[in-house]
C-alpha positions in Angstrom: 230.1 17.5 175.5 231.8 17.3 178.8 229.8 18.1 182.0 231.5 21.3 183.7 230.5 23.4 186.4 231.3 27.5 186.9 234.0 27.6 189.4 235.5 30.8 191.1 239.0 30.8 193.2 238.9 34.2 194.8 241.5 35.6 197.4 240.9 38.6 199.6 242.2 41.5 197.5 241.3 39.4 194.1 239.3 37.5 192.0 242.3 34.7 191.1 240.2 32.4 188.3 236.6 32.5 187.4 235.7 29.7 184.5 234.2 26.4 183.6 235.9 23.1 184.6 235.5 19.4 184.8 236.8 18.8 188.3 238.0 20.3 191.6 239.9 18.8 193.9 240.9 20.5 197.7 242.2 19.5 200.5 239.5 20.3 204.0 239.9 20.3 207.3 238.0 16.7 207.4 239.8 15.6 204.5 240.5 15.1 200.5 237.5 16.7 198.4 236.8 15.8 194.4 234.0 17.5 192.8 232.4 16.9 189.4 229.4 18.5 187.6 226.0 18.0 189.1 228.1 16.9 192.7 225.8 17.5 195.9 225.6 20.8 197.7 228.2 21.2 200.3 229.7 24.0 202.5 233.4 23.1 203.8 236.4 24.5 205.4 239.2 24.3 203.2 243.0 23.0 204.6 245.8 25.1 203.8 247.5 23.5 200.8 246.5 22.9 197.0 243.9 23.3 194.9 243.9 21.4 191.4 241.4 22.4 188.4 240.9 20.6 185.7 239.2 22.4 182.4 237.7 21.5 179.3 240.0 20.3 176.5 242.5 18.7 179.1 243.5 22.2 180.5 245.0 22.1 184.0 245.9 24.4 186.6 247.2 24.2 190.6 247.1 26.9 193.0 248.2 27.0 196.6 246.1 28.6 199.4 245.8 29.0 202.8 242.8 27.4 203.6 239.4 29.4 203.7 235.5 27.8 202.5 234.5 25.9 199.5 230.8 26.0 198.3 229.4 23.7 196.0 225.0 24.9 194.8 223.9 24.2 191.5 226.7 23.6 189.5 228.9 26.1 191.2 232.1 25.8 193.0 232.9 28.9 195.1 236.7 28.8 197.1 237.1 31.7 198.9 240.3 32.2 200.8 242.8 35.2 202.2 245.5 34.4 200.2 246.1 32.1 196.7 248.6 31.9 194.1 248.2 30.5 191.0 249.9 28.2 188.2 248.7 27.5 185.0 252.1 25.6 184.2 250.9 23.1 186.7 253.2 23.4 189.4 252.9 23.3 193.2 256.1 24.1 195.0 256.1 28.1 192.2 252.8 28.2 193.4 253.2 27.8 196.9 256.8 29.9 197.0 254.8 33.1 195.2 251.9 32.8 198.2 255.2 32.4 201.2 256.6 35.1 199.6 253.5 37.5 199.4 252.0 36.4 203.2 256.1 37.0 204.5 255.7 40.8 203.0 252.5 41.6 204.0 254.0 40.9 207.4 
């Protein structure tokens, strides 16, 4: 069995994906983060830009954000941010373009 860990994307007005994964990676302020099952504790400011997920039975998803905190305690991954826009097809730039386009209306 794979080693996962419960991660939770959530946006201000939303809770965008709650599950188990394999691996997280983000983009902080300081710098490129992976994380992996049983990964340290850390508290970080998250970079504007993307978020890639990677779930059991080789599913895979992207979302763009901009920026907010990651968490990482006891096998939980916690990004919490204003805005986020998913993609389950895997795919940046639609991702990105549906979070411009809701920030530019909320305007």
């Amino acid at each position: 069995m794979t080693n996962t860990m419960q991660v939770s994307l959530v946006a201000a007005d939303r809770e965008v994906w709650s599950g188990e994964a394999t691996v997280v990676n983000a983009s902080t302020v300081e710098g490129e983060i992976g994380v992996m099952a049983d990964h340290m504790p850390v508290l970080s400011v998250l970079a504007a830009g993307q978020v890639d997920v990677r779930t059991e039975n080789d599913g895979h998803w992207v979302a763009a954000i901009d920026g907010g905190f990651l968490s990482v305690s006891n096998n939980h991954v916690k990004m919490i941010c204003e805005h986020a826009e998913i993609s389950f097809e895997s795919n940046f730039d639609e991702a990105k373009r549906k979070l411009d386009a809701k920030v530019a209306s909320e305007q």
